[in-house]
C-alpha positions as a Markdown table, in Angstrom:
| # | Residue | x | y | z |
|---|---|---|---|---|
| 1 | Unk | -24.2 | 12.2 | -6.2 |
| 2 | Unk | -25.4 | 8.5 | -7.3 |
| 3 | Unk | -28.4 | 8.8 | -4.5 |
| 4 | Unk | -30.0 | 6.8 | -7.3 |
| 5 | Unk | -28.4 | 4.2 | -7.2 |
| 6 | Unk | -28.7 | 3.6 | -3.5 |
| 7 | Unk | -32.3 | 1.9 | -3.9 |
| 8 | Unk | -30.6 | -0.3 | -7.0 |
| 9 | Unk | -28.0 | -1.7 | -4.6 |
| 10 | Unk | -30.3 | -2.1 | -1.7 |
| 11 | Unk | -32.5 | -4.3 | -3.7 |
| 12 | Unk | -30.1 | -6.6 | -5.0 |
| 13 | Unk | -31.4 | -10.4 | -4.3 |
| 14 | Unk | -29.1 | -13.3 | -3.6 |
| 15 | Unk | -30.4 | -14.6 | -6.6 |
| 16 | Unk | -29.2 | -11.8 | -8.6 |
| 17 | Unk | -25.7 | -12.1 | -6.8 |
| 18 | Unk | -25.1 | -15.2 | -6.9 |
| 19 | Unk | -25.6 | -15.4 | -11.0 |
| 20 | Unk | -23.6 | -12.4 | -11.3 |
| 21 | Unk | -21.1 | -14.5 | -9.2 |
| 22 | Unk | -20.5 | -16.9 | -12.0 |
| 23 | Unk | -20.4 | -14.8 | -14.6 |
| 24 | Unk | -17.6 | -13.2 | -12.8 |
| 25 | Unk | -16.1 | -16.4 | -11.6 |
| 26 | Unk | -15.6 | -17.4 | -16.1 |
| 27 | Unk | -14.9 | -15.1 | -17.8 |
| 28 | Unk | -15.1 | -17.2 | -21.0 |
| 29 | Unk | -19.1 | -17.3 | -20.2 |
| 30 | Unk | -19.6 | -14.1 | -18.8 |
| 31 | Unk | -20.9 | -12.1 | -21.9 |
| 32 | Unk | -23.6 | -15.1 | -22.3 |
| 33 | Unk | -24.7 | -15.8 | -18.4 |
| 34 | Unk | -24.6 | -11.5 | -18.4 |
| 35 | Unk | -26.9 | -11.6 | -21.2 |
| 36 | Unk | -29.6 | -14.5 | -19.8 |
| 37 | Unk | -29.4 | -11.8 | -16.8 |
| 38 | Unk | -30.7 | -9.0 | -19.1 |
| 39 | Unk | -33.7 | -11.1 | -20.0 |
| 40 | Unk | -34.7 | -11.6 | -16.5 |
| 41 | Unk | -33.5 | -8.1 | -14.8 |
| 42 | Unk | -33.2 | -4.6 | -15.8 |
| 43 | Unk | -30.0 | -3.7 | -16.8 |
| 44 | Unk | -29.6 | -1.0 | -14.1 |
| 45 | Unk | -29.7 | -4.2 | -11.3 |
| 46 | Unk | -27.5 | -6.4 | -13.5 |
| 47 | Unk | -25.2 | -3.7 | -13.7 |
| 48 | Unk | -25.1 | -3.0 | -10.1 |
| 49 | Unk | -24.4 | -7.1 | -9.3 |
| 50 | Unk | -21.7 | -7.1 | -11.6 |
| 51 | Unk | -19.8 | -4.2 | -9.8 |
| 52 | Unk | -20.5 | -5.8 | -6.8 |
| 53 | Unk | -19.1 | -9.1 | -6.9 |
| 54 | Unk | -16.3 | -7.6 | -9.0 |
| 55 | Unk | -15.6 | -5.2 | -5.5 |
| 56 | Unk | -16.5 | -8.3 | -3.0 |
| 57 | Unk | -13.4 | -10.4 | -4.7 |
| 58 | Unk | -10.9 | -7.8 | -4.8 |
| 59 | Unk | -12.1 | -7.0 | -1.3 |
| 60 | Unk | -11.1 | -10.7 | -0.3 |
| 61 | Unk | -7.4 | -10.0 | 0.7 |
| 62 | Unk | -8.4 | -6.2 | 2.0 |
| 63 | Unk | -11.4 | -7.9 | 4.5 |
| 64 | Unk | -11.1 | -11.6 | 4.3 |
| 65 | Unk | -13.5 | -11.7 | 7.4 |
| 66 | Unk | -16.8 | -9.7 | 5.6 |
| 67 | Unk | -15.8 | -9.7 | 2.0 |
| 68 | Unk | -18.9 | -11.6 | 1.7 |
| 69 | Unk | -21.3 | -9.0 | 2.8 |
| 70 | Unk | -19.5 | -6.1 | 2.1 |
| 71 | Unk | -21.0 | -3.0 | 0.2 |
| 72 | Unk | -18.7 | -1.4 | -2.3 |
| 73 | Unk | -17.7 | -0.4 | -5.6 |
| 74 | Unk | -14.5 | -1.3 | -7.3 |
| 75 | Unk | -12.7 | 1.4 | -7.4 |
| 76 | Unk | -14.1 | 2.4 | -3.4 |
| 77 | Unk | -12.3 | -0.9 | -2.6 |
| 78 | Unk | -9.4 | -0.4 | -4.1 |
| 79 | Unk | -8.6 | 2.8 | -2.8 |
| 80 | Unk | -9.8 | 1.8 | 1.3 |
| 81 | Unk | -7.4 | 0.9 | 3.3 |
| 82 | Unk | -7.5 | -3.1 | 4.4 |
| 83 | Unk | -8.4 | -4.1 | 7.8 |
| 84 | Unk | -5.0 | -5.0 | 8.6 |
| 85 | Unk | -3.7 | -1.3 | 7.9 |
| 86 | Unk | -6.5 | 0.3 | 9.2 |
| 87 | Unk | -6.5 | -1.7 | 12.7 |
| 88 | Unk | -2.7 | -0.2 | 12.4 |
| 89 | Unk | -3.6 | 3.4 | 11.8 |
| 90 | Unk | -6.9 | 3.1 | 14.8 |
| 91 | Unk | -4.4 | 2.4 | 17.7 |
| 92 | Unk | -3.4 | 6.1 | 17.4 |
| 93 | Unk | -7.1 | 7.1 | 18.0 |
| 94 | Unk | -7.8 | 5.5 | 21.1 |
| 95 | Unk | -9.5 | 6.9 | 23.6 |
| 96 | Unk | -10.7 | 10.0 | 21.2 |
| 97 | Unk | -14.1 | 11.0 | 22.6 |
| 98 | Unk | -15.2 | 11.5 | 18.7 |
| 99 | Unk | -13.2 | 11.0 | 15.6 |
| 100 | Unk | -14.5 | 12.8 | 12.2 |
| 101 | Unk | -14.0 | 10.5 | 9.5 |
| 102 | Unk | -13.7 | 13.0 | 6.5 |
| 103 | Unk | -13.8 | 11.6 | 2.8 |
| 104 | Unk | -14.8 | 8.3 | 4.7 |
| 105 | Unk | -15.6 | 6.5 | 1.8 |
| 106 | Unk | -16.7 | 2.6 | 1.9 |
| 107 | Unk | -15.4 | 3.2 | 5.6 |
| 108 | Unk | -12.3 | 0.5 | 5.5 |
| 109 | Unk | -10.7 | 2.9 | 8.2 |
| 110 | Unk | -13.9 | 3.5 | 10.4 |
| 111 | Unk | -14.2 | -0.3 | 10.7 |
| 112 | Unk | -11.2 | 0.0 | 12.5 |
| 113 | Unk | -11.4 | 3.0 | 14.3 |
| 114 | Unk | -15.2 | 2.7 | 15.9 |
| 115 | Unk | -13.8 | -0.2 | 17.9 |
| 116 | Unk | -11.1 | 2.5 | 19.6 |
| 117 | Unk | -13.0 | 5.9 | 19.5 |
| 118 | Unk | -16.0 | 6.8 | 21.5 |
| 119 | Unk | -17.6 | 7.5 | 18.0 |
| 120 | Unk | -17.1 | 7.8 | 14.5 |
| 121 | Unk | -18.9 | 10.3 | 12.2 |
| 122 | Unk | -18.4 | 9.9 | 8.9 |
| 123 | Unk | -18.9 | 12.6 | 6.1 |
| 124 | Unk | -18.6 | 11.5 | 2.3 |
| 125 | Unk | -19.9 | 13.8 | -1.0 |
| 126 | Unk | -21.1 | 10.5 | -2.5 |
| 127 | Unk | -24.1 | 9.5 | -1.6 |
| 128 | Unk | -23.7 | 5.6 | -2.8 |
| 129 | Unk | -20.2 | 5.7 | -0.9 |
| 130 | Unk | -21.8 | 7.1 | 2.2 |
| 131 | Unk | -25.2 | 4.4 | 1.9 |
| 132 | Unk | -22.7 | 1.6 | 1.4 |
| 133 | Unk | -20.2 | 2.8 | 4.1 |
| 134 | Unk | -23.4 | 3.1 | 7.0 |
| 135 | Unk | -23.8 | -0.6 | 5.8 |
| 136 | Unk | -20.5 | -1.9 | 6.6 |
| 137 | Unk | -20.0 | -0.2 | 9.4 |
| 138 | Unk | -23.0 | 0.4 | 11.1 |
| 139 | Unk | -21.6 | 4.2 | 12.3 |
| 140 | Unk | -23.3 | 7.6 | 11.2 |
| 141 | Unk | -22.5 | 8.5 | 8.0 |
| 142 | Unk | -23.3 | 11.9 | 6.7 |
| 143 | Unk | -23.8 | 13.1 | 2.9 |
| 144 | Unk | -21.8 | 16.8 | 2.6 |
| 145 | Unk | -19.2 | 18.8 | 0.8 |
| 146 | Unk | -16.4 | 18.9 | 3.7 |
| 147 | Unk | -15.3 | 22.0 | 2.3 |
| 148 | Unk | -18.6 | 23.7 | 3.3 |
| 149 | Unk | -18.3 | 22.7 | 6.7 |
| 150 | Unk | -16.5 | 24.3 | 10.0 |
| 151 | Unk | -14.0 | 21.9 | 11.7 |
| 152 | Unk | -12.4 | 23.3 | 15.2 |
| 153 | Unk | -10.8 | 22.2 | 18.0 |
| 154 | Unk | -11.4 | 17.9 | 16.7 |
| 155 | Unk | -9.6 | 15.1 | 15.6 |
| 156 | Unk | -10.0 | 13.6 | 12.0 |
| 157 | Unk | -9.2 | 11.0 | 10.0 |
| 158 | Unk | -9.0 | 12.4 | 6.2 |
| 159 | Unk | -8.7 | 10.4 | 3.0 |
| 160 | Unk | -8.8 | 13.0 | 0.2 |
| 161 | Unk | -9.4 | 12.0 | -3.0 |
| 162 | Unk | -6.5 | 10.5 | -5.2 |
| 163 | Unk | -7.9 | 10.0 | -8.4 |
| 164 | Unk | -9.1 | 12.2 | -11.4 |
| 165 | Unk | -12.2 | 11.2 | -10.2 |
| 166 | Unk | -14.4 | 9.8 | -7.5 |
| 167 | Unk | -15.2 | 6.5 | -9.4 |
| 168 | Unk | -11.5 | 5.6 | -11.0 |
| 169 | Unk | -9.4 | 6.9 | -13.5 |
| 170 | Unk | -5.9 | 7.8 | -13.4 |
| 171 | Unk | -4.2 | 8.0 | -9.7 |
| 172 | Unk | -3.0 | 11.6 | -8.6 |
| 173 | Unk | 0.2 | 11.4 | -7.0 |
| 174 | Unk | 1.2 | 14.9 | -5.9 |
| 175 | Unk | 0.4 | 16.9 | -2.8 |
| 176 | Unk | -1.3 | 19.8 | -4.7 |
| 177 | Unk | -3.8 | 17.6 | -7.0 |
| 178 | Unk | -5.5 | 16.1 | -3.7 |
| 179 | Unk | -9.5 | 16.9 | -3.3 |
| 180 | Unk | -9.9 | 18.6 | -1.3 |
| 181 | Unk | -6.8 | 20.7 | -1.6 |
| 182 | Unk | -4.0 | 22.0 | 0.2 |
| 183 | Unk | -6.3 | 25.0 | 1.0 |
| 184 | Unk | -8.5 | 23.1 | 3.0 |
| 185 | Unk | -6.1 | 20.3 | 4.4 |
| 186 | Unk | -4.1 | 23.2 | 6.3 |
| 187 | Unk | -7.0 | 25.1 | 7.5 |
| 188 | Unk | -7.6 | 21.6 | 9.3 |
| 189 | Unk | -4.7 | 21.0 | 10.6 |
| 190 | Unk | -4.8 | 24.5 | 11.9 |
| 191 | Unk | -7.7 | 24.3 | 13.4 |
| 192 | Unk | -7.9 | 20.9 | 15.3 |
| 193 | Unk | -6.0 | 19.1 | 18.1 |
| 194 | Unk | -4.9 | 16.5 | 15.9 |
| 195 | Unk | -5.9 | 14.1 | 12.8 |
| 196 | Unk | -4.3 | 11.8 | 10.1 |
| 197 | Unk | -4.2 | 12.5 | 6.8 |
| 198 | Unk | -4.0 | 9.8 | 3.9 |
| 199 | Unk | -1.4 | 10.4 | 1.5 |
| 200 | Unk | 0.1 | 8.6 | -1.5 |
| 201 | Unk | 3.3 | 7.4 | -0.8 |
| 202 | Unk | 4.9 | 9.4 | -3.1 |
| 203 | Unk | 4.9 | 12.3 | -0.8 |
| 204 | Unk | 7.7 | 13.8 | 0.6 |
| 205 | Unk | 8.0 | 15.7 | 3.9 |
| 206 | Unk | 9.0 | 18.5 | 2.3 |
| 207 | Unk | 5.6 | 19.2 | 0.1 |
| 208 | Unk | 4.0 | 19.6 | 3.1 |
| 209 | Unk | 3.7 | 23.3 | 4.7 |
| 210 | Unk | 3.1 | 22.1 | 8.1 |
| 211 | Unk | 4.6 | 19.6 | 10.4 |
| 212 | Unk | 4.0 | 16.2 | 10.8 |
| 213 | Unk | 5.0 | 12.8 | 11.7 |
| 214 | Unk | 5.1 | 11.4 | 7.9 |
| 215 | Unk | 4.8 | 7.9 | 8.1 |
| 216 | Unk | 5.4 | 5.5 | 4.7 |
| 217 | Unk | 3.2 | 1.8 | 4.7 |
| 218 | Unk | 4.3 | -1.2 | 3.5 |
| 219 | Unk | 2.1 | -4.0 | 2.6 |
| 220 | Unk | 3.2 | -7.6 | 1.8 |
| 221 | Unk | 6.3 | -6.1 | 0.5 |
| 222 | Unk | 4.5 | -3.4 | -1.2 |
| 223 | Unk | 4.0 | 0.8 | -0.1 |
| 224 | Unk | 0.1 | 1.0 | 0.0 |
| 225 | Unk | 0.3 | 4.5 | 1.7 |
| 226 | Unk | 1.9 | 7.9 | 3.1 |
| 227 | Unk | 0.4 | 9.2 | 6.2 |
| 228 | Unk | 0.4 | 12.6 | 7.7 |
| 229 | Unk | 0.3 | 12.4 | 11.5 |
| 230 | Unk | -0.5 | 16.1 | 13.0 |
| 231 | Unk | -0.7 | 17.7 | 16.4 |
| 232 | Unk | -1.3 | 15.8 | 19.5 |
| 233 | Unk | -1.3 | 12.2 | 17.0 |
| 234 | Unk | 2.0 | 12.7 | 15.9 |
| 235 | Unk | 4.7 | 10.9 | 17.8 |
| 236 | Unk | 8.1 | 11.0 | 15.9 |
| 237 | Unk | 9.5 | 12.7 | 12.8 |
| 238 | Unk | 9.1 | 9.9 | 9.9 |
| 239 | Unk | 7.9 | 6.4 | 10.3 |
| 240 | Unk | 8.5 | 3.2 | 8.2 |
| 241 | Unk | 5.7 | 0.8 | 8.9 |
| 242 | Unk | 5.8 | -2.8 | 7.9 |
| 243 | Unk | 2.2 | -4.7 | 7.9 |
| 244 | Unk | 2.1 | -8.1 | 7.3 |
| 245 | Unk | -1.4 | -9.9 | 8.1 |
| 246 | Unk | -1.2 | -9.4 | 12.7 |
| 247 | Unk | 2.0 | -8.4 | 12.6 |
| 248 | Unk | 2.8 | -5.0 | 12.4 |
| 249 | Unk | 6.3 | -3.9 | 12.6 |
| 250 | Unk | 8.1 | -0.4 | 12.7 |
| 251 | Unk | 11.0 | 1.6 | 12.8 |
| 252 | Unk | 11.4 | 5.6 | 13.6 |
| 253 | Unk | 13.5 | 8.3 | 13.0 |
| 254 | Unk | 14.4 | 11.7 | 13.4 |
| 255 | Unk | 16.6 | 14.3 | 11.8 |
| 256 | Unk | 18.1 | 12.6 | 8.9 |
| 257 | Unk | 22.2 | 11.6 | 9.8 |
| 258 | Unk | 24.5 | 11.4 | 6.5 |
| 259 | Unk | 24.2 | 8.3 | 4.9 |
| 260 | Unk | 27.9 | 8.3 | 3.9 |
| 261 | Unk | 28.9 | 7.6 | 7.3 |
| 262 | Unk | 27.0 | 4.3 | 6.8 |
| 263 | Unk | 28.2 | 3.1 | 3.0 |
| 264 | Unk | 30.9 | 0.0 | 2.8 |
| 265 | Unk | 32.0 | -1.9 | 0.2 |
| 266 | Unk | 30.0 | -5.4 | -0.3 |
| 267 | Unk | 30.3 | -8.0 | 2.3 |
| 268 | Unk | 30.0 | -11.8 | 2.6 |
| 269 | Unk | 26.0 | -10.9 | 2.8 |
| 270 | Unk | 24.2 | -9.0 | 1.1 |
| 271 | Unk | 20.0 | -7.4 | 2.8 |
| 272 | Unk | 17.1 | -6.3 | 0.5 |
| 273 | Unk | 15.0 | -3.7 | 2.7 |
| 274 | Unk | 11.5 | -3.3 | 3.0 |
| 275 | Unk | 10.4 | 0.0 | 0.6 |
| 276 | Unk | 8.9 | 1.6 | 3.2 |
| 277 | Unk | 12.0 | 2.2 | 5.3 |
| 278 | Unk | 14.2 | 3.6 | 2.1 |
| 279 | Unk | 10.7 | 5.7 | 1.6 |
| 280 | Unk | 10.7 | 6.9 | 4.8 |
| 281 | Unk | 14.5 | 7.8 | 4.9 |
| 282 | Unk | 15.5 | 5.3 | 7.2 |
| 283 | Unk | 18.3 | 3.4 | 6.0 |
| 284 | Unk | 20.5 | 5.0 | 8.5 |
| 285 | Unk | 18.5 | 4.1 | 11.5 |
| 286 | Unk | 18.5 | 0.6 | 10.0 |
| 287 | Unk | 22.0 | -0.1 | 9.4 |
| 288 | Unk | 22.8 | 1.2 | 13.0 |
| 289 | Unk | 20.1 | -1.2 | 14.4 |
| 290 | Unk | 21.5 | -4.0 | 13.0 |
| 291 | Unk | 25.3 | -3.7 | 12.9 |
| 292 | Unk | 25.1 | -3.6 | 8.8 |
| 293 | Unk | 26.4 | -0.9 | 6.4 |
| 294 | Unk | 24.8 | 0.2 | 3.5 |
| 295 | Unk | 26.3 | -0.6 | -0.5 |
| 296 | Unk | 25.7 | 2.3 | -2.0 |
| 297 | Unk | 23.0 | 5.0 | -1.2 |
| 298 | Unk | 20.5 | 4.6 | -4.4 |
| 299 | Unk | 20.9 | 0.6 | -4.5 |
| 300 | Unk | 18.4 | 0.3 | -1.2 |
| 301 | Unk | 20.9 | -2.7 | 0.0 |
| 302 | Unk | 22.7 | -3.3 | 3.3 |
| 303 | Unk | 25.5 | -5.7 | 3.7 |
| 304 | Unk | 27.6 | -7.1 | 6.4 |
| 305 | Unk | 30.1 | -10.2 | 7.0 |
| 306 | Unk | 27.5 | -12.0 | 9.6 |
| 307 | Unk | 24.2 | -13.1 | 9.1 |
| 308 | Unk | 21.3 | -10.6 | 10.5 |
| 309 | Unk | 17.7 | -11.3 | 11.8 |
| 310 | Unk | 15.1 | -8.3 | 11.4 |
| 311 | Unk | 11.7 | -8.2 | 9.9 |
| 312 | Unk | 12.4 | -5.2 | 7.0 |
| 313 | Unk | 15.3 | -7.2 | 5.7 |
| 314 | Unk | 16.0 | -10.2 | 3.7 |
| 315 | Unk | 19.1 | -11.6 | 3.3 |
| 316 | Unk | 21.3 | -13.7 | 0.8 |
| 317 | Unk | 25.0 | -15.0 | 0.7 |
| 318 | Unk | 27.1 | -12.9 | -2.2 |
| 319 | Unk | 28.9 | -15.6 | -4.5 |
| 320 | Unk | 30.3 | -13.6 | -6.9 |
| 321 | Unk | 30.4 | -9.9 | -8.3 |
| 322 | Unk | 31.0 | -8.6 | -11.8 |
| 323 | Unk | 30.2 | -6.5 | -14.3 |
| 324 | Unk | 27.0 | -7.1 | -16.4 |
| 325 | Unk | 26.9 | -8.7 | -19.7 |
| 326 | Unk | 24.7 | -11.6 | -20.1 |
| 327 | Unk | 26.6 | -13.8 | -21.3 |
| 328 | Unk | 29.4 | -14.2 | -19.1 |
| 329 | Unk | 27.1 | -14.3 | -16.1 |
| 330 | Unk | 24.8 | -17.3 | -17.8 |
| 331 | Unk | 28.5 | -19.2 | -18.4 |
| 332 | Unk | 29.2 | -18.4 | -14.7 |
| 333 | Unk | 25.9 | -20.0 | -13.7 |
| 334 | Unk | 26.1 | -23.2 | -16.0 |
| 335 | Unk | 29.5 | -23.8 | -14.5 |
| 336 | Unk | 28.1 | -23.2 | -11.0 |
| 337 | Unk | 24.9 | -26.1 | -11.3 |
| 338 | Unk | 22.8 | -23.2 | -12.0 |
| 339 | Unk | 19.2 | -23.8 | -12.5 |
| 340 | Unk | 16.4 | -21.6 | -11.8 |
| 341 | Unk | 17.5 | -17.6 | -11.7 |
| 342 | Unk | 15.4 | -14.7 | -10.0 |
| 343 | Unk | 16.6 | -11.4 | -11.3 |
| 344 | Unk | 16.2 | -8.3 | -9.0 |
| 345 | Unk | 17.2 | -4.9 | -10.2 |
| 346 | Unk | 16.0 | -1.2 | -10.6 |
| 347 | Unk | 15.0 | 1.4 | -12.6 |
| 348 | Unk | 14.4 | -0.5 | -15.2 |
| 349 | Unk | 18.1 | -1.4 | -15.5 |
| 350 | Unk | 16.7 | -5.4 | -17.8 |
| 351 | Unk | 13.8 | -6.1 | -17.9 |
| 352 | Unk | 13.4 | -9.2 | -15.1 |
| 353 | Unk | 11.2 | -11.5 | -15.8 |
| 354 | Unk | 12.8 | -12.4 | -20.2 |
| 355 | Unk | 16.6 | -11.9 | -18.3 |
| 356 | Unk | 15.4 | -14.2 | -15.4 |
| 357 | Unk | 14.1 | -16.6 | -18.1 |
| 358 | Unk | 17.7 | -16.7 | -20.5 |
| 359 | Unk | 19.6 | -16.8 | -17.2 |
| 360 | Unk | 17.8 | -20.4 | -16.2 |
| 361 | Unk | 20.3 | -23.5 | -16.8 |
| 362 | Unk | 19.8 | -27.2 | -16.1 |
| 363 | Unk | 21.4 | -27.6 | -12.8 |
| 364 | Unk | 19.8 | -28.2 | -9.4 |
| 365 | Unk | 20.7 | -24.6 | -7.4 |
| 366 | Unk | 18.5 | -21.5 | -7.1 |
| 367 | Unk | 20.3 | -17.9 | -7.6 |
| 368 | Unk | 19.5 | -14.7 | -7.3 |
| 369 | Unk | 20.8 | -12.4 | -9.2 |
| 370 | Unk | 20.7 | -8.6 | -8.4 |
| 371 | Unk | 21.5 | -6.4 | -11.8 |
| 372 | Unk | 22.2 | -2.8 | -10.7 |
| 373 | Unk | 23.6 | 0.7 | -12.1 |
| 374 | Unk | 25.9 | 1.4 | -9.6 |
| 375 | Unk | 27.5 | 4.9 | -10.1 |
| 376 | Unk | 28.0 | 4.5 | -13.7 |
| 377 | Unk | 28.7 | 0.4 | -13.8 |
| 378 | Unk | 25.8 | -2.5 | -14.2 |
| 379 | Unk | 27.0 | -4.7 | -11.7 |
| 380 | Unk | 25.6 | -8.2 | -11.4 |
| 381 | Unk | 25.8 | -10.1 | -7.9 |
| 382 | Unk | 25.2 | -13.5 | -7.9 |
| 383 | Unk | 23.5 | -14.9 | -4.8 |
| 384 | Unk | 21.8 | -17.3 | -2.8 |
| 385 | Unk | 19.3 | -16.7 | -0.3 |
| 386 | Unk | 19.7 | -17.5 | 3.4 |
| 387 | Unk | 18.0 | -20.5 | 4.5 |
| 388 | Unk | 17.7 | -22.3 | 1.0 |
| 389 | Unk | 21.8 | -22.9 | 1.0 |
């Protein structure tokens, strides 16, 4: 599967890169400088640059350190997990004798876990994929159909596909669309000591047949990833995971306690929470960690009458409450020196960024206004964040 193209990437010239660099870098000249590139290259190479510098910028914030000279495609890039998170997931496979790296892709994991592991193998259907993953990380990579192999008494490291196809297209979100399938996923997981299995992290625990440690990953405030720990790499029941750049931090959990034995009414402050701990079903665990109770179970808030320090929450002093209509919370805010306005709500309750934008006034202070369906009420609280008040 695109062995073809191996030879097309591998002959690539700076030259060739570096004009296919600017076209990428203006887009307002790219159709001409792409078209003075057809003159002087076949079209398969100019083809082939284009993809690549397009995959080497959007691989700047997943691998600021080798962006440069990585080898990838776009949509391989965008679905590899970034160095930070991958240097995350690799702690769990230290010390592993040999790690199988199935589905490895571009390798953005294996660059990661060949610096823990006694080796890495990988094994990718796409020949390109596998060319281009050998080149980034220097480890074995084999071209195969998993599914036609035997895997026994091992560890892996799987990343199944998540798309309707190997080179983009619309993402796959559910447990029983993965490639390969369920079928084959718990035949592994039968069979081996232990492994991790990439997920969307839209998974819940309970559309998985076997047990794991399911672990939810947040990325500079966003969920990148669900992960399946099994056998001897699982350590906990659930997992939220908060990466941001070196620092990693997390919070785990087991059987889930009722969540009604940690609501209260709103306090002097109110706490956004990282996604992945609501994901993971960890509000609970959060609230008793840091003295706070939560508003309402679907709002993802906590609140408390002290101020709180802790990485998966931000906090912000509540001003007023009401109910939402527009107008009567803009006449609030002009009385109130209101200036600019961030609006943060949920499930589509306004649209943000045009309610943000009628909300602004001409005063000097910042608020943030939260505009949520509580029960059956839109409630708005107005806001300030801690540190700019």
């Amino acid at each position: 599967m695109r062995e073809a193209q191996i030879p097309i990437y591998a002959g690539l010239t700076d030259e060739l890169l570096e004009q296919a660099g600017l076209a990428y870098a203006d887009p307002r000249q790219a159709t001409a400088r792409i078209s003075q590139l057809r003159k002087k290259y076949d079209a398969d190479s100019v083809r082939a640059a284009i993809e690549l510098v397009t995959a080497r910028a959007k691989a700047r914030l997943k691998f600021p350190e080798i962006s440069e000279r990585f080898y990838g495609d776009v949509a391989g890039v965008e679905m590899a997990s970034s160095w930070a998170v991958g240097k995350h997931k690799a702690k769990r496979f230290t010390g592993q004798a040999r790690v199988w790296d199935l589905c490895c892709g571009i390798g953005g994991d294996m660059l990661s876990i060949k610096g823990v592991a006694g080796e890495v193998i990988g094994y990718e259907m796409d020949a390109l994929r596998a060319w281009m993953c050998e080149k980034n990380t220097g480890c074995a990579v084999e071209v195969c159909d998993v599914i036609e192999r035997q895997w026994v008494d091992g560890v892996f490291h799987l990343d199944p596909a998540r798309r309707e196809n190997d080179w983009g297209g619309k993402r796959m979100w559910h447990y029983e669309d993965l490639q390969p399938g369920p079928e084959f996923i718990e035949r592994l997981v039968e069979k081996n000591r232990g492994g991790c299995i990439k997920l969307a992290p839209s998974v819940y625990a309970e559309d998985l047949p076997f047990e794991c440690e399911l672990e939810y990953v947040s990325e500079r405030g966003r969920l990148v990833q669900g992960i399946a720990w099994v056998g001897e790499l699982a350590e906990c029941e659930k997992r939220a995971t908060m990466v941001d750049g070196e620092e990693v931090h997390e919070l785990c959990g087991g059987e889930e306690s009722l969540i009604a034995d940690y609501i209260g009414g709103e306090s002097r402050y109110l706490y956004t929470v990282d996604p992945s701990v609501e994901r993971a079903g960890l509000m609970n665990e959060l609230a008793e960690r840091t003295g706070l109770k939560v508003v309402h179970e679907k709002l993802g808030l906590l609140t408390g009458n002290a101020t709180v320090s802790d990485p998966f929450i931000r906090g912000f002093e509540l001003i007023e409450t009401m109910g939402w209509k527009e107008t009567r919370v803009k006449r609030w805010l002009a009385a109130h020196d209101g200036g600019l306005v961030e609006v943060k709500t949920r499930g589509k309750v306004v649209n943000p960024d045009t309610v943000q934008m009628r909300l602004r006034g001409k005063g000097e202070t910042v608020y943030t206004v939260f505009i949520l369906r509580k029960t059956k009420q839109i409630i708005a609280y107005i806001t300030r964040r801690l540190g700019s008040i």
